[in-house]
C-alpha positions as CSV (number, residue, x, y, z in Angstrom):
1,X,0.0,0.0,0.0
2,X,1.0,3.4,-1.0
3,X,1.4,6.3,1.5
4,X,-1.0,8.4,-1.1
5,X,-3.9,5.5,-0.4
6,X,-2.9,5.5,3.2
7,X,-3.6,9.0,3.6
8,X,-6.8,9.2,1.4
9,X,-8.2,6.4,3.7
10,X,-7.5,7.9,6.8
11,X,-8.7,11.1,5.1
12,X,-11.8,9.5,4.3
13,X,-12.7,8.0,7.5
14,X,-12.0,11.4,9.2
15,X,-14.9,12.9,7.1
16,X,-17.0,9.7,8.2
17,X,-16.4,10.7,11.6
18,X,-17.2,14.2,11.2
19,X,-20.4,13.5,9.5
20,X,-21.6,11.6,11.9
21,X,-21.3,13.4,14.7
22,X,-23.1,16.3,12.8
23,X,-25.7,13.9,12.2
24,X,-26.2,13.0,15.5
25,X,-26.1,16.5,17.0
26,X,-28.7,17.5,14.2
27,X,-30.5,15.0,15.5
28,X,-30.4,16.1,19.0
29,X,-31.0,19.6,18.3
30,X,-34.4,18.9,16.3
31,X,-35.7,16.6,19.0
32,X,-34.9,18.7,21.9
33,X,-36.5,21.5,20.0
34,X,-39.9,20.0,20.1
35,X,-39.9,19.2,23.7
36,X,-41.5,21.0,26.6
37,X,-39.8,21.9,30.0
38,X,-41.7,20.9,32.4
39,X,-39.6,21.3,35.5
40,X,-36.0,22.9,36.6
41,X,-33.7,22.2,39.6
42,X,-31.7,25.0,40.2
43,X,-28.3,23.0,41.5
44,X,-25.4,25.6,42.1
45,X,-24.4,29.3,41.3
46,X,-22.3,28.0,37.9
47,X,-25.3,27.1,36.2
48,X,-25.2,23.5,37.0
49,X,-29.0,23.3,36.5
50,X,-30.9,19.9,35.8
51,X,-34.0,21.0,33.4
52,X,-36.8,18.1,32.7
53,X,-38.0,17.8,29.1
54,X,-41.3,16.0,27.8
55,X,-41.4,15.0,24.4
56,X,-44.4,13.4,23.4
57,X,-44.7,9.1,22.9
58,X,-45.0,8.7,19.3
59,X,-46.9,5.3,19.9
60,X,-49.7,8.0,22.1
């Protein structure tokens, strides 16, 4: 093996990575976007704050 194909492998796999973890955040983003806070411990002064989301039962 070549140290060209070496390095478009390893090139190639390092966009897999990166395109799914954006995937996976997008994913995260659009379903915490449709859920509703319904409570809010307030934990510390740093902003260590544990919020409670609903998101509906798609089954429901």
């Amino acid at each position: 093996m070549s140290i060209e194909s070496k390095n478009s492998s390893v090139k190639h796999g390092f966009m897999f990575l990166l395109i799914s973890i954006a995937l996976v955040l997008t994913i995260g983003l659009v379903t915490a976007s449709f859920a509703d806070e319904i409570g809010d411990v307030n934990v510390d002064w740093l902003g260590g704050d544990i919020k409670v989301d609903a998101i509906e039962d798609p089954k429901g």
